[in-house]
C-alpha positions as CSV (number, residue, x, y, z in Angstrom):
1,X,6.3,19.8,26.2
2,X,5.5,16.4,25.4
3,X,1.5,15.8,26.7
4,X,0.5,13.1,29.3
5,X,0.3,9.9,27.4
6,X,-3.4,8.3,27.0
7,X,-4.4,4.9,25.6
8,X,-4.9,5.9,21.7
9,X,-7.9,3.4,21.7
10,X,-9.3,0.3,22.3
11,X,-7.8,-2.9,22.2
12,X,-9.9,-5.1,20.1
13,X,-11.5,-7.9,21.8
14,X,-10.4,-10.9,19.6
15,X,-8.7,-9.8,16.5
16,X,-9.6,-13.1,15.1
17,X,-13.4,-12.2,14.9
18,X,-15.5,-13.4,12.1
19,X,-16.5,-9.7,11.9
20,X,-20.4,-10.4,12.2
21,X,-21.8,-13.1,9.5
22,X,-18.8,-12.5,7.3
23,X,-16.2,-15.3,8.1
24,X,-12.6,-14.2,6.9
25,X,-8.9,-14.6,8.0
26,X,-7.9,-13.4,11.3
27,X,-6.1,-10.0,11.3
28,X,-2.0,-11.2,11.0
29,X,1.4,-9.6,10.2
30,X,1.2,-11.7,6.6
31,X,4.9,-13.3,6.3
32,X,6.3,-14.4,2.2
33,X,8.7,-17.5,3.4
34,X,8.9,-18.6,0.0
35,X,12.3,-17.3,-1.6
36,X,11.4,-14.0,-4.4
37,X,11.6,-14.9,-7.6
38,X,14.6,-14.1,-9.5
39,X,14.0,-12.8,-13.2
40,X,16.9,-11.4,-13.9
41,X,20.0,-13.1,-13.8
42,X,23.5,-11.0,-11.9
43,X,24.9,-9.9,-14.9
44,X,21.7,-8.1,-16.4
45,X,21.3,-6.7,-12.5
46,X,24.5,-5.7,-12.8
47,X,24.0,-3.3,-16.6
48,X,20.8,-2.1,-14.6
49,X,22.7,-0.6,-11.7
50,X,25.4,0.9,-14.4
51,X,22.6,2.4,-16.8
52,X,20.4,4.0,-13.1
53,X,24.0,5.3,-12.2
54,X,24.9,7.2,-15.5
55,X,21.0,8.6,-15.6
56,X,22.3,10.1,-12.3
57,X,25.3,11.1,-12.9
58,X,25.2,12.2,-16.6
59,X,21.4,13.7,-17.5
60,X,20.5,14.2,-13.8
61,X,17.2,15.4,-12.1
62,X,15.6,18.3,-12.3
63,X,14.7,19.5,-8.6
64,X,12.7,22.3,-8.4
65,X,13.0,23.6,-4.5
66,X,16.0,24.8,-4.0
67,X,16.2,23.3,0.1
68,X,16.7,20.5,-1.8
69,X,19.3,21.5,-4.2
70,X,21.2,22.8,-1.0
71,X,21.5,19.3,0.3
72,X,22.6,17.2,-2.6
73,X,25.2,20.4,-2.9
74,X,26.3,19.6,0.3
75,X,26.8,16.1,-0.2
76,X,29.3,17.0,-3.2
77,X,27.2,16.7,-5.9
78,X,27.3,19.2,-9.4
79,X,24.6,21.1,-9.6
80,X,23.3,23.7,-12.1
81,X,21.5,26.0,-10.4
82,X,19.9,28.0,-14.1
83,X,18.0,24.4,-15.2
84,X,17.9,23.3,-11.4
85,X,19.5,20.1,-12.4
86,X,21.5,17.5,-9.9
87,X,23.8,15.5,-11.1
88,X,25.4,12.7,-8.6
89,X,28.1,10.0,-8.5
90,X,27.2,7.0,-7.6
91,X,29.3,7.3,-4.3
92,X,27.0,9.8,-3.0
93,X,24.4,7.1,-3.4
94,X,26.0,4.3,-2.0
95,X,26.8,6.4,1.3
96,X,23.5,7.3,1.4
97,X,22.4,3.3,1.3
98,X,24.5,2.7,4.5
99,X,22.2,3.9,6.9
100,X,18.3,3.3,5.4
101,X,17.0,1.0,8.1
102,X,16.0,-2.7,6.0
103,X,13.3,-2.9,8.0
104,X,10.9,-0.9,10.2
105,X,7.8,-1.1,12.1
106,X,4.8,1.3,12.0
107,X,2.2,1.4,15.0
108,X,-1.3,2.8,14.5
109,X,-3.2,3.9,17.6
110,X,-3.7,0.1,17.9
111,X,-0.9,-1.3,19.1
112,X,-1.9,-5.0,18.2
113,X,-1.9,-3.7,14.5
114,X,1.4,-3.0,14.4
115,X,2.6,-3.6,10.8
116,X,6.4,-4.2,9.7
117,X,8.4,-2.9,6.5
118,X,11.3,-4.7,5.3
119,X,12.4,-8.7,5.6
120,X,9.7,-11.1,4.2
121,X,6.7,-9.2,5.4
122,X,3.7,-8.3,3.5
123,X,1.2,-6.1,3.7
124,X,-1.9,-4.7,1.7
125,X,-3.0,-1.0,0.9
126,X,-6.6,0.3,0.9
127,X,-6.9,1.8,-2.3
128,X,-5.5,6.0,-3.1
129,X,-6.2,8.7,-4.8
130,X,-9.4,8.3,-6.9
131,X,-11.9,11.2,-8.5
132,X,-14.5,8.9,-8.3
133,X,-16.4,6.3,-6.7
134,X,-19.0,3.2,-7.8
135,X,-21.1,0.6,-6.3
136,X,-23.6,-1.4,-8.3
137,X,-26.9,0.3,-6.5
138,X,-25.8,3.6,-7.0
139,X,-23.9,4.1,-10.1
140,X,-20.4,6.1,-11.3
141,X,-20.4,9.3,-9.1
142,X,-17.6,12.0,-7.9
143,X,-16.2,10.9,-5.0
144,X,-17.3,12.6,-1.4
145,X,-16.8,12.5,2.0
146,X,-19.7,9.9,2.7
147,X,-18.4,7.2,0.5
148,X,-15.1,8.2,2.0
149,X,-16.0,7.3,5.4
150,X,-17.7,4.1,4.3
151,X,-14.2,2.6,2.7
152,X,-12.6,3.6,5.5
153,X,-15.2,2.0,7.7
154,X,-14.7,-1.5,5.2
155,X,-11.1,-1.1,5.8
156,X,-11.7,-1.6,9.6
157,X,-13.9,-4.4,9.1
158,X,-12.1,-7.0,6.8
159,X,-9.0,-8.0,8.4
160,X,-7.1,-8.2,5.0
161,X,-6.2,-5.1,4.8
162,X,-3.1,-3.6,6.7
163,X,-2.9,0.4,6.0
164,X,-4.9,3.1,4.4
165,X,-3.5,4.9,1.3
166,X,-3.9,8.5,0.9
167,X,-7.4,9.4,-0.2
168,X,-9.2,6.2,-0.6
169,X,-11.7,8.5,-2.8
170,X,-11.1,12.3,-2.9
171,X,-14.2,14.1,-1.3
172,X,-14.1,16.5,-3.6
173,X,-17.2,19.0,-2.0
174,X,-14.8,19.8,0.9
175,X,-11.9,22.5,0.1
176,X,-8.8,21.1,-1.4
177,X,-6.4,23.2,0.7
178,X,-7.6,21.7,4.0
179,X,-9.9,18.5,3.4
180,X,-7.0,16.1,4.1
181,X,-7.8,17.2,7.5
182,X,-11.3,15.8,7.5
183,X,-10.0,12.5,5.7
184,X,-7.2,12.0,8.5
185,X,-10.0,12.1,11.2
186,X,-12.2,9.7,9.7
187,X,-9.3,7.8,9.1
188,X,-8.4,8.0,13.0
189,X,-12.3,7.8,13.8
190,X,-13.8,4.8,11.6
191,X,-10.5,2.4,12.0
192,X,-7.6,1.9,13.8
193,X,-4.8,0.9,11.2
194,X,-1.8,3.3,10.4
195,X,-2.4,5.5,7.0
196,X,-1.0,7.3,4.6
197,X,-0.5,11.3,5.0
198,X,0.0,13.5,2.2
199,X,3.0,14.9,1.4
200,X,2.0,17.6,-1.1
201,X,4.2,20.1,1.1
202,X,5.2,20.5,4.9
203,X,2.4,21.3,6.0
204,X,0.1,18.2,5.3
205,X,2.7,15.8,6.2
206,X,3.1,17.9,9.4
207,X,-0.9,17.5,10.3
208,X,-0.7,13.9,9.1
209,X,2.3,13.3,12.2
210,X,0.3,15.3,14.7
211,X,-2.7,13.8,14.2
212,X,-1.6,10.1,14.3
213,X,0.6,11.6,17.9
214,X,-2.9,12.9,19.0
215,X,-4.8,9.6,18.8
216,X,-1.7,7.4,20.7
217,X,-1.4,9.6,23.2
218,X,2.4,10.4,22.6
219,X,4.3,13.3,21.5
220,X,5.8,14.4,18.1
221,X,8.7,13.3,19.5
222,X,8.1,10.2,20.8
223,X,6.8,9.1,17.6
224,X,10.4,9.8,15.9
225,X,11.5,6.5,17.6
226,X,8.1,4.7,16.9
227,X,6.3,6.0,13.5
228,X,3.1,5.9,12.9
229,X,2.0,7.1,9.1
230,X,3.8,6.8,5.9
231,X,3.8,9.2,2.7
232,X,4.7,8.4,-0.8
233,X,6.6,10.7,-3.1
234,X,5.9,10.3,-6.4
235,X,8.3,11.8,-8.7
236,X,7.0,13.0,-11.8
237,X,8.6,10.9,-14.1
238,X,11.0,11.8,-16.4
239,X,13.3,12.8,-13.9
240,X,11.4,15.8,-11.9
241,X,11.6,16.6,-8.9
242,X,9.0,19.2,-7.6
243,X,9.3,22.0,-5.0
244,X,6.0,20.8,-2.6
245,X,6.8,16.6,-2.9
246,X,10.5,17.7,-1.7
247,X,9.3,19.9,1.6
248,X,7.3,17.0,2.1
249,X,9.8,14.3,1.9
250,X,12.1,17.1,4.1
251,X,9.0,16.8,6.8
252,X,8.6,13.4,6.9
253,X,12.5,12.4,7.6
254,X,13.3,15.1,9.8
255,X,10.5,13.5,11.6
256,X,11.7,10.0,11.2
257,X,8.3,8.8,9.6
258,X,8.6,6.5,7.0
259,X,8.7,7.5,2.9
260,X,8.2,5.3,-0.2
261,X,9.7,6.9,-3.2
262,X,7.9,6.0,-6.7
263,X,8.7,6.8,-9.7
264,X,5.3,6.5,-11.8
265,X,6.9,5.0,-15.0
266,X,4.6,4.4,-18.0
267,X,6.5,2.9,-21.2
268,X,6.0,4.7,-24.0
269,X,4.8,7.7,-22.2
270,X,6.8,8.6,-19.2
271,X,9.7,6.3,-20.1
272,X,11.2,4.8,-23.4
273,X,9.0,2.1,-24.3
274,X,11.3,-0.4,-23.8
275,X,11.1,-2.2,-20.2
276,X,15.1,-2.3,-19.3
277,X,15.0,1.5,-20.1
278,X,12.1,2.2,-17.7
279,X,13.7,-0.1,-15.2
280,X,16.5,2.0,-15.4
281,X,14.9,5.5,-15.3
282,X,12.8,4.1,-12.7
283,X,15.8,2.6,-10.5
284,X,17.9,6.5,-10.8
285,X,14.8,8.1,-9.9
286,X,14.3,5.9,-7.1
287,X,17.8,5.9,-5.3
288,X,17.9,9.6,-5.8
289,X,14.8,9.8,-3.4
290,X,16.0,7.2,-1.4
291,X,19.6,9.1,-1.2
292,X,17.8,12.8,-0.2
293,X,15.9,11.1,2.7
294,X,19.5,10.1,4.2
295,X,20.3,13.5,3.6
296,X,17.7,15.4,5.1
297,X,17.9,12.4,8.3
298,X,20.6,9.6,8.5
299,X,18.3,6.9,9.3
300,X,15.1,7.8,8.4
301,X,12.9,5.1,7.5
302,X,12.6,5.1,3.8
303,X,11.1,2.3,0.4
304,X,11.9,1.7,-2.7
305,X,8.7,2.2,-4.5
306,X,8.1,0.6,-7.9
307,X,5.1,1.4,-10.6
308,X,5.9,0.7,-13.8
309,X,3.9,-0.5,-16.8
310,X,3.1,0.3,-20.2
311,X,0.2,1.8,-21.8
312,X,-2.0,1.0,-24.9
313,X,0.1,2.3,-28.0
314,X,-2.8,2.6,-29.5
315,X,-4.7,5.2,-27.5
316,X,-2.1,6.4,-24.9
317,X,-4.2,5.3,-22.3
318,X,-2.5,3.8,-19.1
319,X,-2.7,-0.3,-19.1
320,X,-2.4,-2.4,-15.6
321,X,-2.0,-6.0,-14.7
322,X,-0.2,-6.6,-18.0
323,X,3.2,-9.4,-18.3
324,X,5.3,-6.3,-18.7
325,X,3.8,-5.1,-15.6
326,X,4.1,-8.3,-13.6
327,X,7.6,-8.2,-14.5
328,X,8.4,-4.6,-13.6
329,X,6.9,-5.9,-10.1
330,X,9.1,-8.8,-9.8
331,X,12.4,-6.9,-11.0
332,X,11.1,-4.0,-8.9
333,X,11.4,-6.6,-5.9
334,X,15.2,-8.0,-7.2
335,X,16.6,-3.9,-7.4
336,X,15.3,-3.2,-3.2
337,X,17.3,-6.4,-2.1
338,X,19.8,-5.0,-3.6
339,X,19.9,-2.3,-2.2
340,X,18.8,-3.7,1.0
341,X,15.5,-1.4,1.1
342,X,12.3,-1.8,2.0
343,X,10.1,-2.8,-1.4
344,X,6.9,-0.7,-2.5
345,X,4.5,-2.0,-5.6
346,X,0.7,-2.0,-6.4
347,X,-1.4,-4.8,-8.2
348,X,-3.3,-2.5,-10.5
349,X,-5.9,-3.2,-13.0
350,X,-6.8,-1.1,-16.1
351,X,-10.6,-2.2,-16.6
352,X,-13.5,0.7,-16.2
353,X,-15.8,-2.2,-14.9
354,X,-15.3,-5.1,-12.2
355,X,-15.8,-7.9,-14.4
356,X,-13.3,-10.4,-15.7
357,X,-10.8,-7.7,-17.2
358,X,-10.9,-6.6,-13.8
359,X,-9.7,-10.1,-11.8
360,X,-7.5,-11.4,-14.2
361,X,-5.7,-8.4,-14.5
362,X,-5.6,-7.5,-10.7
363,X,-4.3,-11.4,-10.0
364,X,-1.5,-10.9,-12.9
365,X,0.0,-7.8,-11.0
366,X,-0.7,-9.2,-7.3
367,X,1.3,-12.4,-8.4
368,X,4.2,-10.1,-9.6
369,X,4.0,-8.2,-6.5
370,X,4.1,-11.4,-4.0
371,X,7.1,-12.8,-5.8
372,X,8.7,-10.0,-6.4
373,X,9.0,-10.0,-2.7
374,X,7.0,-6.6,-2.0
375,X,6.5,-5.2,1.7
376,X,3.6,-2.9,0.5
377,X,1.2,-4.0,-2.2
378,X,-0.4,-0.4,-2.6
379,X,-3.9,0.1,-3.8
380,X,-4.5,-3.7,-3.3
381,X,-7.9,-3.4,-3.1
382,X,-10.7,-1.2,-4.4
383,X,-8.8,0.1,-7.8
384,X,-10.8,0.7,-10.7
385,X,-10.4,2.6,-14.2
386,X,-6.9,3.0,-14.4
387,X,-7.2,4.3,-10.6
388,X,-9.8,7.0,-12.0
389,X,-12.2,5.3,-9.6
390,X,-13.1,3.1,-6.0
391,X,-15.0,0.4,-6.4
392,X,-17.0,-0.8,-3.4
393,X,-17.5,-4.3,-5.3
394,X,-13.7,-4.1,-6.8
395,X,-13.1,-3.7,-3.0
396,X,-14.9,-7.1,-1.9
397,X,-13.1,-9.0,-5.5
398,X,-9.6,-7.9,-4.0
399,X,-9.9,-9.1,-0.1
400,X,-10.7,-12.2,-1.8
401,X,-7.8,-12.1,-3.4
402,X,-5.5,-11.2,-1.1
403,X,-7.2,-13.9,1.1
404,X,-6.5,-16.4,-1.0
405,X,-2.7,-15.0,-1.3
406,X,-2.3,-14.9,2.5
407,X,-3.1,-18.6,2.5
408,X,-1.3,-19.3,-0.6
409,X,1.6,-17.9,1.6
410,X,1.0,-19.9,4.8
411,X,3.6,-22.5,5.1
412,X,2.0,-26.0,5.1
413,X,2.9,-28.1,8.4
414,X,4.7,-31.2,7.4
415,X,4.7,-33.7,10.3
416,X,3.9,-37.5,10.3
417,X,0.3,-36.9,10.6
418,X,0.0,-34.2,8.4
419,X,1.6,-36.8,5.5
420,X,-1.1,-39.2,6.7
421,X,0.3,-42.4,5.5
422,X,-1.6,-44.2,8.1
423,X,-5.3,-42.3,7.1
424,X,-3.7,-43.6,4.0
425,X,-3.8,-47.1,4.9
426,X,-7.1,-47.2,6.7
427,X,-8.9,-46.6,4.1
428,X,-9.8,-49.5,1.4
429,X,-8.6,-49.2,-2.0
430,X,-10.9,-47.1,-4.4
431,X,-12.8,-46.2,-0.8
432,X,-13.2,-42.7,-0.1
433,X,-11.8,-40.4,2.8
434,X,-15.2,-38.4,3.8
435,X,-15.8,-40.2,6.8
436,X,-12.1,-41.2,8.1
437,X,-11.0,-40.0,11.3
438,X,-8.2,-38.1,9.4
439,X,-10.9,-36.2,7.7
440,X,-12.8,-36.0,10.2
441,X,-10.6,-34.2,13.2
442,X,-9.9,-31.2,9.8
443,X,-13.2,-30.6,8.0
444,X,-14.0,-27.2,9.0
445,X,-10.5,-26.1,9.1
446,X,-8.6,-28.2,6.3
447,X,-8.9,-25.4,3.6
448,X,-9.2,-22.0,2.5
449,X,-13.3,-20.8,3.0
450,X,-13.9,-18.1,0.8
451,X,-15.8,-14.9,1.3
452,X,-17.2,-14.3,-2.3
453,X,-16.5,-17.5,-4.4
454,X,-19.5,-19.7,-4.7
455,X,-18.7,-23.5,-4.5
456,X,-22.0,-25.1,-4.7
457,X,-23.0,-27.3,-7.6
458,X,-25.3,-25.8,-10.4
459,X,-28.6,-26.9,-9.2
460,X,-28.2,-25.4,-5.2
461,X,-26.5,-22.6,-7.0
462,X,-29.7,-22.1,-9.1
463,X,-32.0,-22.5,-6.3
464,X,-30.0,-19.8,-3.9
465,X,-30.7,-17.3,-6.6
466,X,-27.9,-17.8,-9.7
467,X,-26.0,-14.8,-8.2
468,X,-22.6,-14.1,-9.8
469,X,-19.7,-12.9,-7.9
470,X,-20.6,-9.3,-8.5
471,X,-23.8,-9.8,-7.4
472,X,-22.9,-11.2,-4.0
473,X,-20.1,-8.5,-3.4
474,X,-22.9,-6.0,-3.7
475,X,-24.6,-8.1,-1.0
476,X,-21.1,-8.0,0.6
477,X,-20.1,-5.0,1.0
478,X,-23.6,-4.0,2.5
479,X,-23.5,-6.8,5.0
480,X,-20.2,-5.4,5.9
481,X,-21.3,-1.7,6.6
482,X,-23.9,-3.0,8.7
483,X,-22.1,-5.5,10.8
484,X,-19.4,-2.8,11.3
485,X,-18.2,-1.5,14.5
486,X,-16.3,1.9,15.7
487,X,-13.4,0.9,17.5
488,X,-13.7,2.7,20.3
489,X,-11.7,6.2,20.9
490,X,-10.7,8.1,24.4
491,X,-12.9,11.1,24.6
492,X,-10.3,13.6,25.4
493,X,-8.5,12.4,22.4
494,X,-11.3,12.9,20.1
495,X,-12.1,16.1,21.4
496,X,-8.2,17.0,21.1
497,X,-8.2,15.5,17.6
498,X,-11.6,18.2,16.6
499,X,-10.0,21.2,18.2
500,X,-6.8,20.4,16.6
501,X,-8.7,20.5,13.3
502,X,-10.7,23.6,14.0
503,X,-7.3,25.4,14.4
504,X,-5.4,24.3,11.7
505,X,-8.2,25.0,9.0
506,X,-8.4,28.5,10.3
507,X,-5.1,28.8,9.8
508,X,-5.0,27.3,6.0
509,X,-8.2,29.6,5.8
510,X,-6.1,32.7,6.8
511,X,-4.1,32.1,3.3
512,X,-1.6,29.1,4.3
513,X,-0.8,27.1,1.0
């Protein structure tokens, strides 16, 4: 029985604050009007598809729950049921493509930060997953609920970012079995975007959906027509698909909440080393999560996910942000239009430090995510060490960035007096256009003010301290934690939200997986 709806929260006075001292973009759907890049040309698309279709339909995947070998036998697949191995035609596939939405919406408990998959929208991902955690005051340390808490608390101050992934640092002092719970409260406490649940099997995807129905106000089933968390399934690449991702998947369609399949294709390592090859493996693997969602649900809201690099042939160790990453973002982009599906990539760095390494590679992969056309840049900001750690500086670096790529996406008006020819002709030759009326009526609005980039000359840079940029995102970050404010929650959902815990970890603690 579906309960009384409540107000999930409340609405935020003026999402365009400046967020105490900290001036930054107002919170916005971010829209990409510019068309995606094209790398590789119809032909090569075309060998792509072929290859990703004879992957499927010749080696297979390897599916290791057998609900899940039941459905693809259903749909008329061959399966081997000894090696647990599905092999499928690429008209399974293709029926399978008719009915994934292109686009879809996803509505936290605040309704004004509504986000939308699919189409030219973009949004940006709190960093998931990490071990660790860092901050320049207090060192490299295992990650804990604390720091937790504080990232999520950033998240809800700096407007840049759009979702939560899943674990923003694992708090590794609570119990594995049941600390997602604690991390989807303090998720639903500290900030009022949608998140990420985990979808290590049913039953942390199904806590994930309840939770998320708690804070609206709505039902389970109300939230089938309007979702309001995400999972990803990340198949473990080559071509495995495991028992607990697959229940997951199972619990997040029949549930009609949204799912971004990823293959995590390394060249060299999890892939051949060649990048066709792993743009192949990476497309079969793909489509066949895309094709079991459609399986499970006809409809349910599903991504193309895309996360393929290389790593360092000379140590084996994972490398981000590299050209051959860039591109496997931008191709990533070209194979989801195709398909007409919602796109899924990540602008990951590889550097154990936030220092140059650190920007330049970040930038590389965020450019090849924006024109590859992604929906979802995951772990957009806070990644460090190969994603071995969250960095609260890293954090500040990367709203900068994707600052200055929301502006860098802002279409620029073009009307008579934005081509000023008559500011143009008022002013003198070799005059200057400081003081002209033109200049004037735009000054504090004309262009992009940055949150950590210094401007000043050397000498008032000098005087206000010679601080580098990882110095003042240290200053940042703090600032940020202090100015921060708890969006308010009903008190009858909180309460509903702790007892709702309390239950389910006595139940996990009675001996549930």
């Amino acid at each position: 029985m579906a309960r009384e709806k409540r107000s999930g929260g409340r609405r935020t006075k003026s999402l365009n604050r400046s967020s105490g001292g900290i001036e930054q973009l107002p919170w916005q759907q971010v829209k990409n009007t510019y068309p995606a890049f094209e790398l590789l040309n119809p032909e090569q698309m075309d060998k792509l598809h072929e290859t990703s279709m004879r992957i499927l339909s010749e080696a297979g995947i390897r599916v290791m729950g057998d609900n899940v070998l039941d459905l693809f036998e259903d749909a008329g697949a061959i399966i081997d049921r000894d090696e647990k191995i599905v092999r499928i035609e690429e008209s399974i596939v293709f029926e399978a493509l008719k009915t994934v939405p292109p686009e879809f919406t996803l509505t936290s408990r605040n309704p004004e930060k509504r986000i939308t998959m699919g189409g030219n929208n973009v949004n940006f991902g709190l960093v998931a997953g990490p071990p660790n955690v860092h901050d320049c005051i207090n060192g490299r340390r295992s990650g804990n609920y604390t720091d937790y808490c504080n990232f999520i608390k950033l998240a809800h101050h700096f407007n840049a970012i759009h979702l939560i992934g899943n674990q923003v640092v694992a708090p590794i002092e609570l119990p594995a079995n049941r600390r997602h719970l604690d991390t989807y409260y303090a998720n639903l406490r500290y900030c009022d975007l949608t998140f990420h649940c985990t979808a290590i099997g049913r039953g942390r995807a199904m806590d994930g959906i309840n939770m998320m129905a708690i804070s609206r106000g709505i039902s389970v089933e109300e939230m089938k027509g309007d979702p309001g968390v995400i999972t990803i399934i990340s198949v473990n690449s080559p071509r495995l698909f495991d028992d607990a991702m697959g229940d997951g998947l199972i619990a997040m369609a029949e549930h009609r909440q949204p799912i971004t399949i990823t293959p995590f294709t390394l060249m060299g390592a999890m892939t051949p080393v060649t990048l066709p090859a792993a743009l192949a493996q990476q497309n079969a693997e793909a489509l066949f999560g895309v094709t079991l969602t459609q399986l499970v649900q006809p409809g349910a809201p599903v991504m193309y996910g895309s996360f393929s690099s290389n790593v360092d042939m000379r140590s084996g160790a994972p490398a981000f942000g590299t050209p051959e990453n860039a591109k496997g973002n931008i191709v990533g982009g070209q194979l989801a239009r195709r398909y007409n599906v919602p796109y899924r990539t990540s602008n990951a760095n590889a550097s154990n430090v936030v220092d140059l390494q650190a920007a330049y590679e970040t930038m590389m992969a965020t450019w090849g995510a924006v024109l590859g056309g992604a929906n979802i840049v995951y772990h957009a900001a806070g990644w460090l060490e190969g994603g071995l750690t969250a960095s609260y500086e890293k954090f500040v670096m990367d709203v900068e960035i994707i600052q200055n790529m929301i502006e860098f996406l802002r279409p620029m008006k073009f009307d008579t007096d934005e081509l000023g020819l008559d500011a143009i002709k008022s002013v003198p030759t070799g005059g200057h256009f400081f003081g002209s009326e033109h200049t004037m009526k735009r000054y504090e609005t004309a262009f992009y003010r940055p949150i950590l980039s210094d401007w000043q000359n050397y000498e008032n840079w000098e005087i206000s301290g010679a601080k580098d940029a990882l110095q003042r995102a240290t200053e940042i970050w703090q600032q940020a934690l202090q100015d921060y404010q708890e969006p308010e929650m009903d008190e009858a959902i909180g309460e509903e939200l702790v007892e709702y815990m309390a239950k389910r970890k006595e139940e996990i603690g009675a001996g549930e997986p």
